[in-house]
C-alpha positions in Angstrom: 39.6 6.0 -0.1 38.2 3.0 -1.0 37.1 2.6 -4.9 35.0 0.6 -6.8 35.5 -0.1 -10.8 32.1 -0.6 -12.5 32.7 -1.1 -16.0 36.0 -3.5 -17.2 36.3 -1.9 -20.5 39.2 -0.1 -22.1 38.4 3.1 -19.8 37.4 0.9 -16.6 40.9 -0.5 -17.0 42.5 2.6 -16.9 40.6 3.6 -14.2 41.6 0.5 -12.2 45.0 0.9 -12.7 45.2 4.1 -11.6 43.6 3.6 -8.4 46.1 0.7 -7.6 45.5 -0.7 -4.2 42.8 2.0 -3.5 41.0 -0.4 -5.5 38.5 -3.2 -3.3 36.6 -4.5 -6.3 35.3 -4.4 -10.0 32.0 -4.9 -11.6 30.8 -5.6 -15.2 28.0 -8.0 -16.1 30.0 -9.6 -18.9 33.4 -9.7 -18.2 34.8 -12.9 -16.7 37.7 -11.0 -14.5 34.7 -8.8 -12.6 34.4 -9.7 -9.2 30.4 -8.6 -9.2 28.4 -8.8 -12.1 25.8 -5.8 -10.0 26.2 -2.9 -8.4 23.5 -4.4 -5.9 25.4 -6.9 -4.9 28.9 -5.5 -3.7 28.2 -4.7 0.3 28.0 -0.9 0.2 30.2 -0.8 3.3 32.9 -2.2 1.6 33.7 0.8 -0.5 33.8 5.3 -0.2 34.0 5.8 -4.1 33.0 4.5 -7.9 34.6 5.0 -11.0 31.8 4.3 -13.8 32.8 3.4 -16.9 29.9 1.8 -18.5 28.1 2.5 -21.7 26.1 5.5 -21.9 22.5 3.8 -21.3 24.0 2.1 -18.2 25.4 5.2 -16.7 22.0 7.4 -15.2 20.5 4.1 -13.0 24.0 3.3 -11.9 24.7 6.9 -10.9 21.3 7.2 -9.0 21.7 4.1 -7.0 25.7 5.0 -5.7 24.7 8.8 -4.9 21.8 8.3 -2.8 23.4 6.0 -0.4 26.8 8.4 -0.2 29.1 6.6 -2.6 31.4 9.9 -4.7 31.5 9.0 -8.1 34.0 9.6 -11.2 31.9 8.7 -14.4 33.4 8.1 -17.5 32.3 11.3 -20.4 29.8 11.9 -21.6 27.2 12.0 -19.2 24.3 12.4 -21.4 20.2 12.2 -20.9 17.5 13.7 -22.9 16.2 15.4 -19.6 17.9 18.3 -17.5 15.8 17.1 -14.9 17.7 14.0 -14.7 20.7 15.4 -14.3 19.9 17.9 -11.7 18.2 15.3 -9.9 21.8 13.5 -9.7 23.1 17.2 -8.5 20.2 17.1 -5.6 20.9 13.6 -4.7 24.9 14.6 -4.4 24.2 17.5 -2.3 21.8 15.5 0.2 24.2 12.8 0.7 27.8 14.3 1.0 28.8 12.9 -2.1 31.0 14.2 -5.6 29.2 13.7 -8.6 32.3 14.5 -11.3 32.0 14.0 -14.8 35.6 12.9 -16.3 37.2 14.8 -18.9 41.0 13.6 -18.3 42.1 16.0 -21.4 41.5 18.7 -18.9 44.7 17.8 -17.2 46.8 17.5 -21.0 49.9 19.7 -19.9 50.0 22.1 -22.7 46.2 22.9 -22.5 47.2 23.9 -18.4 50.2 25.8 -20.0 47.6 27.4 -22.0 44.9 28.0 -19.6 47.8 29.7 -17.8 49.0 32.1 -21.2 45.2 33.2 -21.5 44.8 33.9 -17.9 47.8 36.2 -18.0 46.8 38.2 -21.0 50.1 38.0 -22.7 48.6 37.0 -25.7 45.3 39.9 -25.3 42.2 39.2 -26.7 41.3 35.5 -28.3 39.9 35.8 -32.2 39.7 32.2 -33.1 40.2 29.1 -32.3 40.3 26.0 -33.8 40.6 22.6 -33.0 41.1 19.3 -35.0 40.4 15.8 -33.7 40.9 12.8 -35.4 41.9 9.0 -34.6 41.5 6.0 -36.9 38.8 4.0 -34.6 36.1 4.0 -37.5 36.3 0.1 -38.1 36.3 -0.7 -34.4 33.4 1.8 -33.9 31.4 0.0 -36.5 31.7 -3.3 -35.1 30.8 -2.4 -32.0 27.7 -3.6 -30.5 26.7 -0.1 -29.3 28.8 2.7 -30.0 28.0 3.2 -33.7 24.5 5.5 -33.2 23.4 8.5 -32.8 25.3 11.4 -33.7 28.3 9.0 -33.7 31.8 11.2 -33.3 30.1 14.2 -32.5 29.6 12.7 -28.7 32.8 10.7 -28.8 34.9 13.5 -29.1 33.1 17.0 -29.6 32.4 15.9 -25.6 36.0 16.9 -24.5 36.4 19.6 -27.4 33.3 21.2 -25.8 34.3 21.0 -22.2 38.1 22.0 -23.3 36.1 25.3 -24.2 34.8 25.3 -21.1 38.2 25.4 -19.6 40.0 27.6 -21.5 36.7 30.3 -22.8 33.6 29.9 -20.8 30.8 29.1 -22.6 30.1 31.4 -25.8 26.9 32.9 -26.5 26.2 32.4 -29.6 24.3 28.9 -30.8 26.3 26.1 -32.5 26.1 26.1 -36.0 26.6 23.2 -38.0 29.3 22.7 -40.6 29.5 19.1 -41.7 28.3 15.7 -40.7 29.4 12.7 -42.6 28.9 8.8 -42.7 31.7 8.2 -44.9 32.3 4.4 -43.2 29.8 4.1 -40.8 26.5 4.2 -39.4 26.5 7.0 -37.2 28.9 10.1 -38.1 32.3 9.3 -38.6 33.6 12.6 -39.1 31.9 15.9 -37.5 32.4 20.1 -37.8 30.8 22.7 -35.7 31.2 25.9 -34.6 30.7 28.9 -32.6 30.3 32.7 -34.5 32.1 34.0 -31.7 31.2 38.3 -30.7 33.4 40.8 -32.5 33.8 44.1 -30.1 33.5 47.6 -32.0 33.5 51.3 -30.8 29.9 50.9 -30.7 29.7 48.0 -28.6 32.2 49.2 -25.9 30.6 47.4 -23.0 30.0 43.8 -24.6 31.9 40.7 -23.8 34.1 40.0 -26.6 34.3 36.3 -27.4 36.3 34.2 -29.7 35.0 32.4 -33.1 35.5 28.3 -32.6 35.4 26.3 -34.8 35.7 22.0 -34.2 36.2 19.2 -36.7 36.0 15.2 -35.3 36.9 12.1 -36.9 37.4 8.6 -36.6 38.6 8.6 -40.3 42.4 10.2 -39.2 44.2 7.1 -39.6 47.2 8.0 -37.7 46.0 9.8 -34.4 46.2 13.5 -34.3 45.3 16.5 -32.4 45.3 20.0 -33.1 45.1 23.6 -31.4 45.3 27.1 -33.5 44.3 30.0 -31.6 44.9 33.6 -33.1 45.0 36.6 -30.5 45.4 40.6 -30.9 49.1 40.2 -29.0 50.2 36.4 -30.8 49.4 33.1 -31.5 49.5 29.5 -29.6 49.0 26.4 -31.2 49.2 22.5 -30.0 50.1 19.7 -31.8 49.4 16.0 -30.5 48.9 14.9 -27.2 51.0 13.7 -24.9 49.5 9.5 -24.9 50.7 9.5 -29.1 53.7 12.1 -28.2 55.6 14.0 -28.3 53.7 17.0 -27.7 54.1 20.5 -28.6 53.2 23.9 -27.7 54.4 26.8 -29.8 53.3 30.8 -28.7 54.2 33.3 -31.1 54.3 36.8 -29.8 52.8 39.6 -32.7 55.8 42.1 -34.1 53.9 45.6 -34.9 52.9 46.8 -37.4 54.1 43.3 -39.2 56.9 40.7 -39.2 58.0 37.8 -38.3 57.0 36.7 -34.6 58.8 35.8 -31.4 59.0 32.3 -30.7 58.7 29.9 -27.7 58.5 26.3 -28.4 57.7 23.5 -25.4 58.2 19.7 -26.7 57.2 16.8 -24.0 57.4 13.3 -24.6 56.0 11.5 -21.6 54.0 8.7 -20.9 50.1 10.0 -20.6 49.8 12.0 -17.2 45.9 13.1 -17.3 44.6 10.2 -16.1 46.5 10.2 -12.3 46.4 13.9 -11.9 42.4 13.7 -12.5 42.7 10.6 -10.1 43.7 12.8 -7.8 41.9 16.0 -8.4 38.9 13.4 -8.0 40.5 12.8 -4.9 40.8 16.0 -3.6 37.1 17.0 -4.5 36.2 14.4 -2.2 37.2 16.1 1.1 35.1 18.8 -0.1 32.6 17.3 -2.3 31.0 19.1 -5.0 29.5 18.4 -8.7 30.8 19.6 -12.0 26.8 19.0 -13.3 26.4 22.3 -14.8 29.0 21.7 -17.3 27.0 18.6 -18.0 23.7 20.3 -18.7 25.8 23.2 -21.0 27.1 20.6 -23.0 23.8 17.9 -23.4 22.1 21.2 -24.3 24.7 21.6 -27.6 24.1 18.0 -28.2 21.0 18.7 -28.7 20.7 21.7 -30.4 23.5 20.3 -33.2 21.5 17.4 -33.0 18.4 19.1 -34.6 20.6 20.9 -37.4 21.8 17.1 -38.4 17.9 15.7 -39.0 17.7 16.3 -42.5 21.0 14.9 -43.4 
């Protein structure tokens, strides 16, 4: 499969050297190493695919113009409009045209959130109470300098994006509304350090048949001046909790398993220390989607819809 790099940024990069010799070209109106500075002008027969990494404004007319002539497209998170109706139409113009329309989260493919994914699935840990995640890096400075990444709701974007679609993965998508914790311009324009959360459902005797769902609660930052990442989830049979990914490493995943009535709990620890393996296996998943192409919009619309409803509870602030 032939692929196409629109966008020469620090993602776009990435993105190109993933795709090795798969990749034919690269695009960015700026940058002197781009072979195109338009979409319109690379011949569309010269490439199957396109991974977008362009700022957010950029990303919807870009989209638009590679689905409706039958180009699959990876595009950089988040994928964010002010209208459903503009992402459903890039759902509609997928379908009619054969094409993948997938949204990138690479954190999907961290190796201790699949090891998770997998604990949850199995039950051994039994019903989810809480969970709680923490992410932070020290980007505030370089976000403020920026010629467009310091507005709007700031971190919130940045990085609730994957914390949301990590619940996705690993939850399904609660019920309940966001509600807002804290939202703080302690350096910066925009936000530079976020929390939100989710009530979660509590199950009694007297609600036998309703879907029990977890509390979450999320805190963002660009104010964590070494890089950090953080999972705690509490469950009726244990407890599993992450700590760093693996592109700052090592990683770690520790499971505690509950002693009844009280005690101290079994443990299993799991330390990697590898170089950073999302971004090739959601090369490939990409890949793979495109022998059978499909979109992953829905998620997209889920989590513009939180965007904005957080985005209301931050007006007065």
């Amino acid at each position: 499969m032939r692929a196409l790099i629109v966008g020469l940024g620090v993602q776009g990069r990435k993105r190109l050297a993933v795709a090795g010799g798969a990749a034919v070209g690269t695009v960015d109106p700026v940058s002197p190493q781009a072979d195109w500075r338009r979409i319109e002008e690379v011949p569309a027969d010269s490439y199957d695919a396109a991974l977008v990494c362009t700022p957010d404004e950029a990303k919807l007319p870009i989209l638009r113009y590679l689905l409706s002539r039958g180009k699959h497209v990876l595009v950089e998170k988040p994928l964010i409009s002010d209208s459903d109706d503009e992402l459903r139409e890039l759902g509609r113009l997928a379908g009619e045209n054969g094409a993948v329309c997938y949204t990138a989260y690479n954190h999907r493919f961290e190796p201790h959130i699949v090891r998770l994914k997998q604990h949850l699935d199995s039950g051994v840990l039994g019903r989810v109470y809480l969970c709680k995640f923490f992410y932070g890096n020290g980007t505030a400075r370089d976000v403020r300098n920026s010629a467009w990444r310091d507005r709007g709701l700031g971190v919130f974007p940045d990085l609730g994006s994957h914390l949301l679609d990590w619940t996705l993965q690993l939850f399904g998508r609660p019920s309940a509304a966001p509600r807002l914790v804290g939202a703080h311009r302690f350096e910066n324009r925009a936000f530079d350090h976020f929390r939100f959360g989710f009530e979660g459902r509590a199950q009694t005797q007297m609600q036998a048949q309703a879907p029990f769902e977890p509390a979450l609660d999320y805190e963002m930052t660009l104010l964590s001046w070494r890089n950090t990442f953080r999972l705690d989830l509490f469950a009726e049979l244990g407890s599993a909790h992450i700590d760093c990914l693996c592109k700052w490493g090592p990683s770690t995943l520790t499971v505690r398993r509950r002693v009844l009535p009280s005690g101290r709990p079994t443990e299993e620890v799991e330390v990697l220390e590898c170089p950073d393996p999302t971004w090739a296996a959601e090369y490939a998943h990409f890949q793979a989607l495109c022998l059978a192409p499909a979109t992953n919009i829905e998620n997209d619309l889920w989590i513009n819809s939180i965007f904005r409803q957080v985005g209301q509870l931050t007006v007065s602030l």
